[in-house]
C-alpha positions in Angstrom: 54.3 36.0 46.4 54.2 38.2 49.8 57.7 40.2 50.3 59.2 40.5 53.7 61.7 43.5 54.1 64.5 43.4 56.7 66.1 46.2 58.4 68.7 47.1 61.4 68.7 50.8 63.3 70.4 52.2 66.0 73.9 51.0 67.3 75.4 47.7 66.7 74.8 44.9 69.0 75.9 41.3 68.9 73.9 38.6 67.9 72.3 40.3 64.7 73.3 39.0 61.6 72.1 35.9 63.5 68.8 37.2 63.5 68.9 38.3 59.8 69.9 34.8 59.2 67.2 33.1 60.8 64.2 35.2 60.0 65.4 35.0 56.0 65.8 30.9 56.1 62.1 30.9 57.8 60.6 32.9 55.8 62.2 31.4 52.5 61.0 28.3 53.6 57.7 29.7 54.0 57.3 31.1 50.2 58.4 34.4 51.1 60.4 36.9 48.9 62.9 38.6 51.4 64.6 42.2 50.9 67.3 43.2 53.1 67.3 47.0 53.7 70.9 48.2 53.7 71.5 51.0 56.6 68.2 50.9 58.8 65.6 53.4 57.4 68.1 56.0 56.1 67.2 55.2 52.3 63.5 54.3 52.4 63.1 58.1 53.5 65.0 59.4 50.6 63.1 56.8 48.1 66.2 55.7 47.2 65.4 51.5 46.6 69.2 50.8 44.7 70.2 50.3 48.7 67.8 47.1 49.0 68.7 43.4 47.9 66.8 40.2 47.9 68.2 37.7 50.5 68.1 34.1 49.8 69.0 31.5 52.7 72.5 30.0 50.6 74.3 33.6 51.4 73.2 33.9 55.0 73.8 30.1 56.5 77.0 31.1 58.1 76.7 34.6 58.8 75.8 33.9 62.6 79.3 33.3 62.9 80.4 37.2 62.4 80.0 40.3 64.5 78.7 43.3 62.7 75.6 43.5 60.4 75.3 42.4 56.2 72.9 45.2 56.4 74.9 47.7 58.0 73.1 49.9 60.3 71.7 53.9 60.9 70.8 55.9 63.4 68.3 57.8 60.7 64.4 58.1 62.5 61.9 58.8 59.9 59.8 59.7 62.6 61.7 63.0 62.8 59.0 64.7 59.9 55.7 63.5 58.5 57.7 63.9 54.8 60.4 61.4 55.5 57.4 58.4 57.7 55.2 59.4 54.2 59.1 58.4 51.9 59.5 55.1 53.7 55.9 53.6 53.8 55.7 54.9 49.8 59.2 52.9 49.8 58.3 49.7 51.2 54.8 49.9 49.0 57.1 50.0 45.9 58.7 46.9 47.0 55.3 45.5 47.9 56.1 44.8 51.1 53.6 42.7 53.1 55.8 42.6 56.3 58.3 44.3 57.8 61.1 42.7 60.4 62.9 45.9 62.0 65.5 45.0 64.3 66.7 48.0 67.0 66.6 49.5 70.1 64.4 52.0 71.7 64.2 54.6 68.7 63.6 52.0 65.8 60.7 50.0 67.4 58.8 53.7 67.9 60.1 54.4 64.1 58.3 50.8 63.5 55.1 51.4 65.2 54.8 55.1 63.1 55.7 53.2 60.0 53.0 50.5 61.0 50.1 53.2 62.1 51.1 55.4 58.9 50.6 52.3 56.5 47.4 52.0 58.0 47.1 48.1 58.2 48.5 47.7 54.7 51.7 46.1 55.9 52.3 44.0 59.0 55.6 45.1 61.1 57.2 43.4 63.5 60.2 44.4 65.7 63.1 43.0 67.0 64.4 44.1 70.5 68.4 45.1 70.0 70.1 46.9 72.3 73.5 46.3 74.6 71.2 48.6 77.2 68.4 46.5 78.4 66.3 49.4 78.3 63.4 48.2 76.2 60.0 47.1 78.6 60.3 43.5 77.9 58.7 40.8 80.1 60.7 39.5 83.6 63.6 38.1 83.0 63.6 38.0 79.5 67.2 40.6 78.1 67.4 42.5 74.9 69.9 40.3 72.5 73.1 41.8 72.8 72.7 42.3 76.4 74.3 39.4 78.1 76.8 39.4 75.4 78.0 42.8 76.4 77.7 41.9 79.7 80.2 38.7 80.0 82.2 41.3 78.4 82.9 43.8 80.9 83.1 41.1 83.3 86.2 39.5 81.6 87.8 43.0 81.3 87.0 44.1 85.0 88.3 40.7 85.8 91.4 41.1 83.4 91.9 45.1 85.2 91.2 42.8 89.0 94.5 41.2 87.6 96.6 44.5 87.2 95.3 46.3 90.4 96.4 43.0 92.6 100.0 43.1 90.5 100.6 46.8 90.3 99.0 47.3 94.1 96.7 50.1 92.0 93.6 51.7 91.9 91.7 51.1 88.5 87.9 53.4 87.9 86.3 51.6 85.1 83.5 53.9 83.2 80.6 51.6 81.5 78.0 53.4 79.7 74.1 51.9 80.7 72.1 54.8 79.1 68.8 55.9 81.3 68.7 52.3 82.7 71.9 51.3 84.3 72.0 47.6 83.4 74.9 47.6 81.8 76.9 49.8 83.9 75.9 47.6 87.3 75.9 44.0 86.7 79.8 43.7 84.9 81.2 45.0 88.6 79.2 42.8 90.4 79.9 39.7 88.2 83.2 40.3 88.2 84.2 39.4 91.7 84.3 41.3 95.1 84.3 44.9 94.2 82.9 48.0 95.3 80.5 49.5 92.1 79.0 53.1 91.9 75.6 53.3 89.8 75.0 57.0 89.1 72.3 58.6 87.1 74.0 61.5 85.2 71.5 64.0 84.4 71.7 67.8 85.3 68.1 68.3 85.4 67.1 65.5 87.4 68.1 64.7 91.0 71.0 61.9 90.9 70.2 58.6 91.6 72.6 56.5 93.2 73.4 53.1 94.9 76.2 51.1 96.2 77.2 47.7 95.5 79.0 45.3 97.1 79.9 41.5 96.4 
């Protein structure tokens, strides 16, 4: 029986226990064994396999419904030393892992593709684009999951601030974080209703970008 193992790095983002959920009930359904790898790659790299369960499809059916991750989630790059990429590919071997589902932003699909090189075509690794950012070179039109989420969001909350300013006859600055891309930080203003948005690229050692917006 091929093994798929499942894992989440980086920050967390709606929509991915919903994702666990329906890559576990496919490949279940296909004859696959599945292993959920608790806290991204952060245990793989010390060996450590007492952090990694099997997943079966009666546990996950109604986990779409909840925010947060089953698997938790890490910031830990194994990419960081050739010891710790060696740790998690000897890792996933011990579990006999045929596939591997890695679900993250920018620094977990490069920590995929090292995994995937280092295993040398032993292992076939496929990853998930998560991020609130946008920020991952996807095709036109086509968002990160979490994104939109995150988005309708901050539009409700500038909206709900829109509310205050008109009552209280006040100013409101509302910071949004948006990373090197911006995404995040421009479209929440400009959905929200007739505002005036700054976009600004904060970076000492580059020359600030900037642009106005107005709807």
């Amino acid at each position: 029986m091929k093994t798929l193992a499942i894992l989440v790095g980086g920050g967390p983002a709606p929509g991915i226990n919903a994702v666990i959920a329906a890559a576990t009930i496919e490949a279940r359904n296909r004859g696959l064994r599945v292993l959920g790898c608790e806290d991204g790659f952060k245990w793989l790299m010390l060996g450590d396999l007492s952090r990694v369960h099997e997943l079966d499809i009666g546990a996950l059916t109604q986990i779409h419904f909840e925010g947060g991750s089953i698997l938790r989630t890490a910031r830990a790059n194994p990419t960081r030393s050739p010891e710790a990429l060696q740790h998690v590919v000897e890792s996933l071997r011990r579990l006999d892992t045929s596939y591997l589902l890695t679900i993250g932003g920018d620094d977990t699909a490069f920590a995929a593709s090292q995994v995937a090189r280092a295993a040398g075509g032993r292992m076939a690794v496929v990853h998930v684009p998560k991020t609130i950012d946008n920020d991952l070179p996807l095709p036109p039109e086509i968002p990160t999951f979490g994104f939109t989420t995150a988005v309708d969001l901050g539009m409700q909350l500038v909206r709900n601030l829109m509310k205050d300013a008109a009552t209280t006859g006040k100013w409101f600055f509302v910071t949004v974080m948006g990373r090197h891309a911006g995404h995040l930080a421009h479209l929440p203003p400009r959905r929200g209703a007739k505002i005036r948005a700054r976009v600004a690229a904060i970076n000492p050692r580059k020359s600030p970008a900037s642009s106005m917006a107005q709807k």
